[in-house]
C-alpha positions as CSV (number, residue, x, y, z in Angstrom):
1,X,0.0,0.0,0.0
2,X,1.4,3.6,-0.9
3,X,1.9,6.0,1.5
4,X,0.1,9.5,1.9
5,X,3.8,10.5,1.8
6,X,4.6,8.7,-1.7
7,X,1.4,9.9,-3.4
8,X,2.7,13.4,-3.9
9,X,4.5,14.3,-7.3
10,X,5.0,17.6,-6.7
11,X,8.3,19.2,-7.0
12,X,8.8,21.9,-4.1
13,X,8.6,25.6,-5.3
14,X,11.8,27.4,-5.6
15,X,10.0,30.9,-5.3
16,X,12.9,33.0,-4.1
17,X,16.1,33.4,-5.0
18,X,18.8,32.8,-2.4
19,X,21.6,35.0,-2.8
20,X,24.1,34.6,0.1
21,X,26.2,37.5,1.5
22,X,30.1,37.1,1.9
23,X,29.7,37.8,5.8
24,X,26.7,34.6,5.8
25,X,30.0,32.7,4.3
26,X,32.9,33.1,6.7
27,X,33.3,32.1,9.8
28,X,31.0,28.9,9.1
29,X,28.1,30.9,10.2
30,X,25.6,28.8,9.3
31,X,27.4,26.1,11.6
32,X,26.2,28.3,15.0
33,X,23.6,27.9,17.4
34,X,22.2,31.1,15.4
35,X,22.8,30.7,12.1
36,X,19.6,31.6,11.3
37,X,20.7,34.9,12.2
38,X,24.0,35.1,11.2
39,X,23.1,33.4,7.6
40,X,19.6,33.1,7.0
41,X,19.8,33.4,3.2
42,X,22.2,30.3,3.0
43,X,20.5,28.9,5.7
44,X,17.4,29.3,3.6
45,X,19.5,27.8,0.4
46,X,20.5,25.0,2.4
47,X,17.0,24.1,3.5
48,X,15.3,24.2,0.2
49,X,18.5,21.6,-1.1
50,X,17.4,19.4,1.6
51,X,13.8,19.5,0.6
52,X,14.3,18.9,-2.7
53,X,17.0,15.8,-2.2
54,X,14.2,14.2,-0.1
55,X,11.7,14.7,-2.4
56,X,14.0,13.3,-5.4
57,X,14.6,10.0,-2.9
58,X,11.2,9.8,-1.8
59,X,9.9,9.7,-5.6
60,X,12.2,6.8,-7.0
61,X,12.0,4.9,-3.9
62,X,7.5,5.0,-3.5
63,X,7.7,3.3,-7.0
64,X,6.6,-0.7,-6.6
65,X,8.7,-1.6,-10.0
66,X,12.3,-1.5,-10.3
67,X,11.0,-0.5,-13.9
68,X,9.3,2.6,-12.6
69,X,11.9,3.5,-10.4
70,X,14.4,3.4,-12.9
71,X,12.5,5.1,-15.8
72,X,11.8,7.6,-12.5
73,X,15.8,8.1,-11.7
74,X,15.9,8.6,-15.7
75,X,13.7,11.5,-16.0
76,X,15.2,13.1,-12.7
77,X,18.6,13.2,-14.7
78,X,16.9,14.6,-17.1
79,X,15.5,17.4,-15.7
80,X,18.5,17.9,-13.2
81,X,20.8,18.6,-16.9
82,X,18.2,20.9,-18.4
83,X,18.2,23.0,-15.2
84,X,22.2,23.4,-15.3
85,X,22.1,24.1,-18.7
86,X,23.0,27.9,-19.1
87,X,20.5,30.2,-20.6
88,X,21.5,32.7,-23.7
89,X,22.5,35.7,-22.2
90,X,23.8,34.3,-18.8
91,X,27.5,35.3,-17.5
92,X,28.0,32.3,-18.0
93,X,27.1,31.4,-21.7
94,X,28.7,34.3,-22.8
95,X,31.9,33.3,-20.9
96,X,32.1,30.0,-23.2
């Protein structure tokens, strides 16, 4: 039987942009009791990173088919090189 868990396919939004600050960077900040404070935008960054691993593992491994999970791990691949794929127009296309 599936889980409530497993029945989600939902990726997790990445609605902001997490930019963090050279001071959020040194020091390990975001290894102290209040990194939150000291580096809540790579704090924030490392959260979302977590999510999203999870969700990744929780989506290939809720599959009942070695099949599906493989054909599952296939398409993540996928979609993980399309979204490091550069953009025209992005410092780092035009660097190439």
């Amino acid at each position: 039987m599936m889980s409530k868990r497993c029945g989600t396919n939902r990726f997790p939004k990445f609605s902001d942009v997490y930019c963090a600050q050279l001071h959020e960077l040194s020091g390990q900040a975001w290894q102290k009791p209040d990194a939150v404070v000291r580096a809540p935008n790579l704090m924030r960054f490392i959260s979302h990173s977590n999510r999203v691993s999870g969700w990744v593992a929780t989506s290939i491994v809720c599959q009942p088919k070695v099949r599906l999970r493989r054909k599952v791990m296939a398409n993540m691949i996928a979609l993980m090189d399309v979204r490091r794929r550069p953009k025209r127009g992005d410092v780092a296309h035009s660097a190439n």
